[in-house]
C-alpha positions in Angstrom: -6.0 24.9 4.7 -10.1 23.9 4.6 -10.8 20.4 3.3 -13.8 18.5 2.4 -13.5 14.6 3.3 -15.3 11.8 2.2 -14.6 8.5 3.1 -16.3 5.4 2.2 -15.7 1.9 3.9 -17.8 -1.0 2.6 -17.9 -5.0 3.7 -19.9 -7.4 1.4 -20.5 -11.4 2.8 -21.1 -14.1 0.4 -23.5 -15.2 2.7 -25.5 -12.7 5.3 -23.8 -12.0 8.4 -26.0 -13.0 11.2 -24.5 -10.9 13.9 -21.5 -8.8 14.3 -19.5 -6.0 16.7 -17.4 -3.4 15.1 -15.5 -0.6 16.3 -15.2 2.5 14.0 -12.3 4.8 14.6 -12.8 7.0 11.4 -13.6 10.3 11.8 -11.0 13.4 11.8 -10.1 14.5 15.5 -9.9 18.2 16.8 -6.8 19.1 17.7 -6.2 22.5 19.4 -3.6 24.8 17.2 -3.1 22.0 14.7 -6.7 20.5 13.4 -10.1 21.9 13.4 -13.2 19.7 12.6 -15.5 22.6 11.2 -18.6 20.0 10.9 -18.6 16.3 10.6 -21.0 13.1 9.9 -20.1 9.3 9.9 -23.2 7.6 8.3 -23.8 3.7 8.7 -25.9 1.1 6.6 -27.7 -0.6 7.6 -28.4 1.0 10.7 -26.7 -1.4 14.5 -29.1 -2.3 17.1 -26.6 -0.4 19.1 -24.1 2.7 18.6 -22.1 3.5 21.3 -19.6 6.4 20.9 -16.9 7.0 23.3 -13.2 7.9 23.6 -10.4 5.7 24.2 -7.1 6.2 26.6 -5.0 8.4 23.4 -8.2 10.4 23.7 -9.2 9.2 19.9 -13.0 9.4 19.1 -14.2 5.3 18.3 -17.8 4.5 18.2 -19.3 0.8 18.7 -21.6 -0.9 17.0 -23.5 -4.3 17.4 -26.0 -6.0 15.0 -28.6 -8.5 15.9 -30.1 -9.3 12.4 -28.6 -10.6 9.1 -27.1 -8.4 6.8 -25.2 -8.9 2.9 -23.3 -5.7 3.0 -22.3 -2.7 5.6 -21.0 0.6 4.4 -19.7 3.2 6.7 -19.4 6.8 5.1 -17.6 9.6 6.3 -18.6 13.3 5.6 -16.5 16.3 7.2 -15.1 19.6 6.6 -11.2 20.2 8.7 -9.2 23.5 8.5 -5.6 22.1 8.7 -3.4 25.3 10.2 0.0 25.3 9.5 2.3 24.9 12.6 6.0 26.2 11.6 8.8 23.8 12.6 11.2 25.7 14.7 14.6 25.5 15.3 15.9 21.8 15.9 16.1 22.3 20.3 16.0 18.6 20.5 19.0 16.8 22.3 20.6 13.8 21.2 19.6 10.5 21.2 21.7 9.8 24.7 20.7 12.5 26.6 16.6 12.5 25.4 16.9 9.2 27.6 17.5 11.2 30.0 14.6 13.3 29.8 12.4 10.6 28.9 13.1 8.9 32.2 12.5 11.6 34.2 9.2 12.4 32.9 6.6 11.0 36.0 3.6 11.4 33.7 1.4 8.9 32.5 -0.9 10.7 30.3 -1.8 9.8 27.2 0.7 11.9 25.3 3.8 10.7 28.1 6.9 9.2 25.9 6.5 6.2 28.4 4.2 4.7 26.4 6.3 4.4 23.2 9.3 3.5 23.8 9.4 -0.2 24.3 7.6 -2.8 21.7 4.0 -2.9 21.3 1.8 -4.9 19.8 2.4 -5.3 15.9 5.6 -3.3 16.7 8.0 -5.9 18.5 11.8 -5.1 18.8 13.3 -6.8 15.9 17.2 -6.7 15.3 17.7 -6.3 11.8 15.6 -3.1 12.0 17.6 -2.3 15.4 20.8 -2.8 13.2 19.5 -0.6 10.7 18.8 2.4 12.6 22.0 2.2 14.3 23.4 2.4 11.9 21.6 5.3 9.9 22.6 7.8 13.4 25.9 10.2 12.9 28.2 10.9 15.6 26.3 14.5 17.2 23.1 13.8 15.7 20.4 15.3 17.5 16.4 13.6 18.0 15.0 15.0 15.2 17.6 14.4 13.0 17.6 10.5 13.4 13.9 11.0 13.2 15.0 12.6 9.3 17.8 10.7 9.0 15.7 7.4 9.4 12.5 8.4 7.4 14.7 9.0 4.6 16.8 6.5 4.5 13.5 4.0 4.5 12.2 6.1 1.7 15.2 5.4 -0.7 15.4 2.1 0.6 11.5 0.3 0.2 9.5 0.3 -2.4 5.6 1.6 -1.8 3.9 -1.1 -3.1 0.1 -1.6 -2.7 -0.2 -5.0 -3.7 3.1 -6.2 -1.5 1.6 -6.7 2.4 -1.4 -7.3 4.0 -2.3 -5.7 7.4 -1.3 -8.3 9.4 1.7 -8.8 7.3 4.7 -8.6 10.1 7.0 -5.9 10.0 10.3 -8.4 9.8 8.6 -9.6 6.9 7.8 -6.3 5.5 11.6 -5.0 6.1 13.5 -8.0 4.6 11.3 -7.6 1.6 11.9 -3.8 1.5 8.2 -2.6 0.1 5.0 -2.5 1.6 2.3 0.5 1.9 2.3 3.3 4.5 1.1 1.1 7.5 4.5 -0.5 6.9 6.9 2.3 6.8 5.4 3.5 9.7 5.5 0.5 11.6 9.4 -0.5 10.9 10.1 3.6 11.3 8.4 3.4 14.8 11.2 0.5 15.5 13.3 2.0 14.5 13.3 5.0 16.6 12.4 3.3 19.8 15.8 0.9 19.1 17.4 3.8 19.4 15.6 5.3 22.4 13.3 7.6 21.0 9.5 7.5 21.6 7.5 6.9 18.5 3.9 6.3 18.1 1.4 6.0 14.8 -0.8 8.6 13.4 -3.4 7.4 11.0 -5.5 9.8 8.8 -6.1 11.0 5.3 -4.0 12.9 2.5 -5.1 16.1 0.2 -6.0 13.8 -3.0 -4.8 16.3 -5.5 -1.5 18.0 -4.9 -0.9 21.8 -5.5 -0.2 22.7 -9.3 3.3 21.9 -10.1 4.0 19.4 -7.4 3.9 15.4 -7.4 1.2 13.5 -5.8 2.2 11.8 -2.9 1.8 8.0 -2.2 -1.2 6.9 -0.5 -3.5 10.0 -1.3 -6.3 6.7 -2.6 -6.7 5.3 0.7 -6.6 6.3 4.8 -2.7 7.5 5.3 -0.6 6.5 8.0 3.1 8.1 9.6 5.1 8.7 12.6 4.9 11.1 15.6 8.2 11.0 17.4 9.0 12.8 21.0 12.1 14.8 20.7 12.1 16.1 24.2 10.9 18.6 26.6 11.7 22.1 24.0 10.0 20.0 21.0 7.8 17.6 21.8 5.7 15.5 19.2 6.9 16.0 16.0 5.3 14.3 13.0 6.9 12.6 9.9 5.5 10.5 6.7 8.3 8.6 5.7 6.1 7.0 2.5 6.8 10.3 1.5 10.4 11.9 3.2 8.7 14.5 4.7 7.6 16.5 7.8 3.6 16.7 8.2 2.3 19.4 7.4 -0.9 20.9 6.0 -1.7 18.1 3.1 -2.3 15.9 6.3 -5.5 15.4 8.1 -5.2 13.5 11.7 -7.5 10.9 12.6 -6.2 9.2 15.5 -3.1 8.8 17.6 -1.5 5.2 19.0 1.2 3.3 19.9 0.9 1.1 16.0 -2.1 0.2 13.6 -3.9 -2.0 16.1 -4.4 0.7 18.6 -6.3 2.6 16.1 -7.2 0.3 13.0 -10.1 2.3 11.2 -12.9 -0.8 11.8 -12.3 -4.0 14.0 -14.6 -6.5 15.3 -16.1 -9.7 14.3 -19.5 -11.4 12.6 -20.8 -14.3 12.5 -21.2 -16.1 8.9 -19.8 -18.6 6.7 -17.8 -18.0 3.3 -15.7 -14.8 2.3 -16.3 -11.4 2.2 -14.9 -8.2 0.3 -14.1 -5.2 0.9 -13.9 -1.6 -0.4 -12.2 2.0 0.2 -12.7 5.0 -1.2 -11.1 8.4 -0.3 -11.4 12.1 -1.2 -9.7 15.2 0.0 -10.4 18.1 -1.6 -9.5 21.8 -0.7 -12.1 24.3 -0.3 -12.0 27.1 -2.4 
């Protein structure tokens, strides 16, 4: 599947910001046998003093900016064109929950990709017990990896409520979980504690949606904005798998990657500070359209 992307990302301060450091982590990544970026442009106004792009430990694309003079607004845009190939699932070769900590522990690896660095809490994904309780007890007798990881999603799809309005990004995911709604950075977040309660390696996946669905099916929740979901490690025969639970399904081609991390603030689309005084606004603005 061929998309065209746009994304727009805009800040405005009541009063100019003086000074500021921001790092982007926007643009669609190439991923060999899954994602293709066919051609691609992030466009920023006004223009930094400095832009710095570089690649961080997951091997996700950010670029760094700094401003030295004041500024009312800043916009980031985001133009690209991704072919999104369609990976078949398989049969379900993953083992069950007890005996994938096996094979996690005896992976020696500590590339970026290694299960080690998923599996205990992180840093807007801390172990918390109610979720602990709740995965526990979502996993049948025999179940194997990837059916907790279905299992799970779905049970958090029936069970919150998306909800735009609900949570705030630094909303915690206790908070988010005892009030059962929240947007896709939230099912994501409780998802990924869930899984690694019960010892499987889960990580965050933030990107985009196909806007408009294919005729006769529903459009999915969070198609207006950046998307997030879950990659889970269902051992050595499976590897990464990916799953949206806003949704209660397995990724497929209707998903676009952007980055990979271990939750939202290893891969938050733009962080950083400025220096002004009063509030500031902001804006989001998404398309993706197939080609053809």
């Amino acid at each position: 599947m061929l998309y065209d992307i746009r994304l727009r990302v805009a800040y405005q301060y009541s009063s100019p910001a003086e000074a500021g450091r921001q790092t982007l982590c926007l643009m669609p990544a190439t991923l060999p046998g899954v994602q293709r970026v066919a051609a691609g442009e992030l466009r920023i106004a006004p223009e930094p003093a400095e832009r710095i792009e570089r690649t961080d430990f997951f091997g996700n694309a950010l670029v760094d900016l700094a401003y030295r003079s004041a500024h009312a607004e800043i916009a980031f845009e985001v133009s690209a064109r991704v072919e999104r190939e369609l990976v078949p699932p398989g049969l379900d070769m993953s083992p069950r929950p007890g005996a994938l900590a096996d094979e996690v522990a005896s992976v020696r690896s500590l590339a970026p990709d290694a299960p080690v660095h998923f599996i205990g809490g992180s840093p807007l994904v801390p172990p918390v017990a109610a979720i602990t309780d709740y995965a526990r007890d979502r996993l049948a007798d025999g179940m194997s990896a990837l059916d907790a990881v279905r299992a799970l999603g779905a049970a958090l799809h029936a069970d919150m409520r998306y909800d735009s309005d609900a949570t705030e990004v630094d909303t915690p995911i206790s908070e988010a979980f005892a009030q059962r709604h929240g947007v896709c950075q939230d099912f994501s977040h409780i998802m990924i504690a869930g899984l690694r309660a019960v010892g499987i390696p889960a990580g965050y996946v933030s990107g985009f949606l196909r806007t408009e669905p294919p005729a006769g099916q529903p459009r999915l929740e969070g198609a207006d904005a950046m998307h997030a979901w879950v990659r889970a490690w269902c051992g050595f025969e499976m590897g990464w798998v990916e799953y949206d639970p806003t949704n209660d399904l397995m990724v497929g081609t209707d998903h676009v990657v952007i980055a990979y991390g271990r939750d939202y603030a290893d891969i938050a689309p733009v962080r950083g500070s400025f220096r002004s005084s009063g509030s500031h606004s902001s804006e989001q603005a998404v398309d993706v359209l197939p080609v053809g």
